[in-house]
N, C-alpha and C positions, 0 to 999 in steps of 0.2 A: 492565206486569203481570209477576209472578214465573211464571219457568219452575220451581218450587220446589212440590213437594206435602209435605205430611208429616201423619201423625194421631200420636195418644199412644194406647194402650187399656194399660189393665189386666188382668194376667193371673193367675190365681190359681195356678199353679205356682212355685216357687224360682225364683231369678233365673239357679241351676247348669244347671235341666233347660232354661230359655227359651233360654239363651246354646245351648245344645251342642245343640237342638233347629236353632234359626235357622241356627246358622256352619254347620250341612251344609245347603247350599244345595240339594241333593236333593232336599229337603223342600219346596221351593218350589212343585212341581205341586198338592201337597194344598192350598192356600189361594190360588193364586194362578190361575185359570183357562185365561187367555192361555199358560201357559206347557206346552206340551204334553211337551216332554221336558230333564231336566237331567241333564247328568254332571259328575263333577267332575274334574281332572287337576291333581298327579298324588292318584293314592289314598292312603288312609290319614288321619289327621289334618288340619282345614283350619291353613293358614298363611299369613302372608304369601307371595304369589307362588302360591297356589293360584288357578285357575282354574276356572272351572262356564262349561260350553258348553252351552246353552243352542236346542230351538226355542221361538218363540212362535208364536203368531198374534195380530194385529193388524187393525184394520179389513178382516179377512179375507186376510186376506195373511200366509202364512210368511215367519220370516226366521229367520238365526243370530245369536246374541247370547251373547258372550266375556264374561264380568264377571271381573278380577282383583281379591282381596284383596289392599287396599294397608293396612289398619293393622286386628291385634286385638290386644285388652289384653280378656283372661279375668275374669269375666263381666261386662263391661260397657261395651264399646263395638268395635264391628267397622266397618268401612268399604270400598269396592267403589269400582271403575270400569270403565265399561264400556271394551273394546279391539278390537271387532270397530267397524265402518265401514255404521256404517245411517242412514240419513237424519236421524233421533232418536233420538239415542243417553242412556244416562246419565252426564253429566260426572259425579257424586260421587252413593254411596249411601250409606246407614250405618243401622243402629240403635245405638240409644243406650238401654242398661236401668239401671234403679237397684231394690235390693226397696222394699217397701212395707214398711209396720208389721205387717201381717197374713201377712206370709210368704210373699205373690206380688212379683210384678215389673210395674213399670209400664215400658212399652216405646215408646220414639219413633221411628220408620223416616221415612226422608226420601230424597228422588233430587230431584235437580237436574239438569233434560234440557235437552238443547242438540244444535240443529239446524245438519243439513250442507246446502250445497244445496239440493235444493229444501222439504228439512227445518225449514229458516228459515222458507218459509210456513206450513206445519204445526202448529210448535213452538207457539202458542197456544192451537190446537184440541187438542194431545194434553194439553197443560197444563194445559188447563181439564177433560178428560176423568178426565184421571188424580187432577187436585184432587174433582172430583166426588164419582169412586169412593175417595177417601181412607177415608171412615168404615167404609166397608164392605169396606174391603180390612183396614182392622184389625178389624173382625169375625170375618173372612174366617182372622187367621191367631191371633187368642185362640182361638177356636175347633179349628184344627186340634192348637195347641200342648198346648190344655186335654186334647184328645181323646187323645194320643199316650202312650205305654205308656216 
């Protein structure tokens, strides 16, 4: 079974405002639940070698969570790894945007989790967890993206 979630949604804004919404990782608490506080290091513009440090919670449980951008190319495809040390981590993130005919952007987010330790028994349960909540976590962020000024 794939350690591998991903959805596609459609968003009705430019593919300008989706990209430069998304790469400030900031934005992540507004769509993303679990993620109770995000900063990013250093400030200023995101880049290759920018950081977003990261709490979550998880099955009830805090943790800290390091995501480095390892590849953007403006506006249409960004990519992440996680570098902090948790049980389940995200080996590879990314979205990938293209526009639409009608002047929005259709948007694919994917992570790719892979277990430490006793994160190896895990890694199926959160896999299948995180596949679950796929559709609705791209709800989750046409929604906030839609909503944003």
């Amino acid at each position: 079974m794939s350690n591998q979630f991903e959805v596609v949604v459609d968003i009705d804004r430019p593919i300008e405002d989706v990209f430069d919404y998304l790469a400030d990782g900031r934005h992540d608490p507004e769509f993303s639940p679990r993620v109770l506080r995000m900063e990013k290091s250093p400030d200023g513009d995101t880049h290759v070698g920018t950081v977003f440090h990261s709490t979550v919670k998880d099955a009830g449980m805090r943790s800290q969570r390091d995501f480095e951008i390892s590849e953007l190319t403006a506006p249409t495809r960004l990519r992440w790894h996680e570098v902090s040390h948790n049980s389940i981590t995200a080996k590879e993130g990314g979205y990938d945007l293209e526009p639409t005919a009608d002047g929005g952007t259709r948007l694919r987010l994917f992570n790719v989790l892979e277990g430490h330790g006793v994160g190896k028994l895990l890694l199926p349960l959160a896999a299948g967890a995180s596949r679950k909540d796929a559709p609705a976590f791209g709800r989750r962020i046409k929604e906030a993206v839609e909503a944003s000024t």
